[in-house]
Structures are given as structure tokens and as C-alpha cells.
N, C-alpha and C positions, 0 to 999 in steps of 0.2 A: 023659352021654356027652361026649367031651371034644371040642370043636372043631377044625379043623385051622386052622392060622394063623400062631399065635403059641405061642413057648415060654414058660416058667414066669417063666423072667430076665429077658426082655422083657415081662411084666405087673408083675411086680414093679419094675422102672427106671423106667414110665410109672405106678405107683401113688407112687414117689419123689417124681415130679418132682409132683405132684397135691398134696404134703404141707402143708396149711395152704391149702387151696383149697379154695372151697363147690365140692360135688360134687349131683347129682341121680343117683340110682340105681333102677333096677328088680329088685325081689326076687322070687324064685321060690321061695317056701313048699315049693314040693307040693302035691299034690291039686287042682291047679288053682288056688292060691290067689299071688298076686300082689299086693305091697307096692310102693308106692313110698318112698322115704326120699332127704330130703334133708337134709347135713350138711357139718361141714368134717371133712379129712381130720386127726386128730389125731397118732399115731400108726403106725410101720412098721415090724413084728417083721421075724423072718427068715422064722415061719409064714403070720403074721396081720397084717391091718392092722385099725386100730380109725374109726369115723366117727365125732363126735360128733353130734348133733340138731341143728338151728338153729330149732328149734319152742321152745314153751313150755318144755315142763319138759328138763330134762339127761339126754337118752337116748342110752348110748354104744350102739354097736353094733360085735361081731368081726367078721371077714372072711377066710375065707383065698383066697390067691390060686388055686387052688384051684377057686373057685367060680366065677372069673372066666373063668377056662379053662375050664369046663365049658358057661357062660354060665347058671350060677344068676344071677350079679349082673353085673349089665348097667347100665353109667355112661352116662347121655344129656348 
């Protein structure tokens, strides 16, 4: 369900300005199930942004804004 707050364009300007920034995020799987993920921000489509890993191995991970507005993914 989509939060009230903030529009699409204003998540999207504040994921710009984040480009090339370690990020800490909170993922919401579903079914109860919650990730955390920290990365740098790699990447900023028009749909998706991408995060790289700052762990061991090279995990990108997608993102649509999208999620952000709904609060799937949630930046600490």
C-alpha cells in the first residue's frame, strides 16, 4: 500500500542525489521476511535503481522506486 508523503519524482531526485553513496537498507520480502542490505548506490534508470553489495562477494541488487513509495525498501 502506498504511503502518503512523497511523490514518485521526489524519491527518485533523493535516490540521484544518494548515487555513488554507501546506502544501509531494509527489505521487506513478504511473508514476514525482512533483509537488510548494505551497498553503494551504482546505478539510476528511469524505472529502477540498481545497489551494489559492499560484502564479500559482488551482489547487485534492482530497485524500483516504486518500492520505496510503498515502503518495501526502507534507507536507514
Amino acid at each position: 500500500m502506498r504511503k502518503a508523503g512523497a511523490s514518485l519524482d521526489e524519491i527518485k531526485q533523493k535516490i540521484l542525489a544518494l548515487k555513488g553513496s554507501h546506502v544501509e537498507m531494509n527489505i521487506n520480502r513478504g511473508r514476514k521476511k525482512f533483509d537488510s542490505f548494505s551497498g553503494i548506490v551504482k546505478d539510476v534508470y528511469p524505472s529502477v535503481f540498481t545497489v551494489v553489495s559492499t560484502g564479500g562477494a559482488q551482489n547487485i541488487q534492482t530497485f524500483s522506486y516504486y518500492d520505496v513509495l510503498c515502503g518495501n525498501v526502507v534507507f536507514l
